[in-house]
N, C-alpha and C positions, 0 to 999 in steps of 0.2 A: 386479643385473645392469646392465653399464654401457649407454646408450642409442647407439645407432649414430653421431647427432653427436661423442658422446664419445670414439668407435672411430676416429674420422676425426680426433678433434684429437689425439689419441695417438699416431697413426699421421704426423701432420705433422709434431710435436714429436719422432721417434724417427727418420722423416728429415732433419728438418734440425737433426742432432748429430751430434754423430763418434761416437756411439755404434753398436754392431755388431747389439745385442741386448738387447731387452728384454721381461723377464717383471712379468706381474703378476696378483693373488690375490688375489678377493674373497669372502666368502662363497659356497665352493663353483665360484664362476666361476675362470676362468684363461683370461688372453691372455698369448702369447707371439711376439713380432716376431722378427725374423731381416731383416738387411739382404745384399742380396747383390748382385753387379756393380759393386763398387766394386774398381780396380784400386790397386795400390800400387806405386809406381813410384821409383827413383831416378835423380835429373839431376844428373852429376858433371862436375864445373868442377874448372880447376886448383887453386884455394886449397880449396874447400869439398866438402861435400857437401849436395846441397839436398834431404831428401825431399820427393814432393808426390804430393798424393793427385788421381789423374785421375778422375771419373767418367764411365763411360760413357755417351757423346752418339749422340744418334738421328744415322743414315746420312743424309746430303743429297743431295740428286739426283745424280748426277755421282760420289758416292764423296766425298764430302770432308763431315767434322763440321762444326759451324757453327761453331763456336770457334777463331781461328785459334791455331798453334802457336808456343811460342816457346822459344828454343833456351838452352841454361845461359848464356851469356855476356849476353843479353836479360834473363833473371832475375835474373840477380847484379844489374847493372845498374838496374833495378826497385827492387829490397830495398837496396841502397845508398840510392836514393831518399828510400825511404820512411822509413827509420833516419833520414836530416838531418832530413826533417821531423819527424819526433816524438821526436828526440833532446832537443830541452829540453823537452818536454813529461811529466806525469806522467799515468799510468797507475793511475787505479781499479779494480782487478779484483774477480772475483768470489769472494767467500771461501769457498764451494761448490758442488756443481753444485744446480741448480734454476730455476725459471721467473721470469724478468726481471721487472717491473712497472714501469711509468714515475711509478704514482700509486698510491695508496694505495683508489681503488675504480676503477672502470670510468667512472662521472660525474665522476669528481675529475680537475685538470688536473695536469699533471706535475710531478715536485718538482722537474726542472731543464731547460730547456731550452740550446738552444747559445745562448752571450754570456750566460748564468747566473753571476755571482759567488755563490761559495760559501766558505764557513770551514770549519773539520776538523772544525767537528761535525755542518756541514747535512746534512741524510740528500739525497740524490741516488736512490734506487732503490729497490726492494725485491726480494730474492730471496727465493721460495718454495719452500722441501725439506722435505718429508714433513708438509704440511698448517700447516708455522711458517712465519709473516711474518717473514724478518729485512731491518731498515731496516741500509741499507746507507748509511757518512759518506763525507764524499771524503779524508777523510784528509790536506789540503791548503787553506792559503789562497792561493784563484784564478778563474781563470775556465774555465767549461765550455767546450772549443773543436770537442767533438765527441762523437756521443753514436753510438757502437758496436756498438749492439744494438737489435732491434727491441720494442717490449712486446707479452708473450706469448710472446716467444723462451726456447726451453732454453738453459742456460749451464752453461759447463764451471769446474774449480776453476781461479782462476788465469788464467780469458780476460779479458783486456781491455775495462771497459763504457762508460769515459769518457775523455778526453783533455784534460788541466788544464793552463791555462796558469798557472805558479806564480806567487804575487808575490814 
């Protein structure tokens, strides 16, 4: 039976993913999550279409969320932005979903910090799915310019965990 801290780090890990729902099966036990009050919204611009996922925000005094709003032509705007800056930059992703690790134990310091020079074969991470360590390379010689994720973060296939300036 899993211990109640357990149920809480589960339950962390299962909100902060785009994941909807998740089941799990242990000798006899069974928990199963369900995420709900998440809105799915579309913000249409002339060129694009942008999905973006809202979640619902607690009411503030007065009626107004605390997060202020921004309109399709503010986001295009934004995401233009943010494409120049990371447009010569490469992109580490993660080769499946599973939990991030910046170090290889909890005492141990991390395989890469930002201003980290790394070669294609330094391991930079570790993703954990279904109880396997896989060391993750950068796949690139360069420099680490930014690091993506938190450790202990669940990660999706394909998310983004480091930002590499190439040589």
């Amino acid at each position: 039976m899993l211990k109640i801290q357990e149920i809480r780090e589960l339950i962390k890990l299962v909100d902060q993913s785009s994941i909807d729902e998740f089941s799990y099966e242990y000798e006899g036990s069974k928990i199963k999550m369900k995420k709900h009050g998440v809105e799915k919204s579309m913000v249409e611009s002339v060129q694009t279409d942008v999905p973006v996922q809202t979640p619902s925000l607690p009411a503030m005094p007065g009626g107004q969320n605390s997060e202020p709003k921004m309109d399709a032509a503010a986001m295009k705007e934004s995401k233009q932005e943010e494409d120049k800056d990371t447009a010569n930059l490469h992109k580490i992703v993660s080769p499946m979903v599973g939990t991030f690790y910046a170090s290889s134990s909890p005492e141990a310091e991390a395989y890469v910090k930002a201003g980290t020079k790394v070669s294609k074969d330094s391991i930079v991470c570790i993703v954990e799915a279904m109880k396997l360590f896989n060391e993750i390379e950068a796949e690139v010689n360069g420099e680490i310019v930014e690091i993506l994720v938190k450790d202990g973060q669940l990660v999706e296939y394909g998310q983004p965990l480091f930002l590499v300036k190439p040589e």
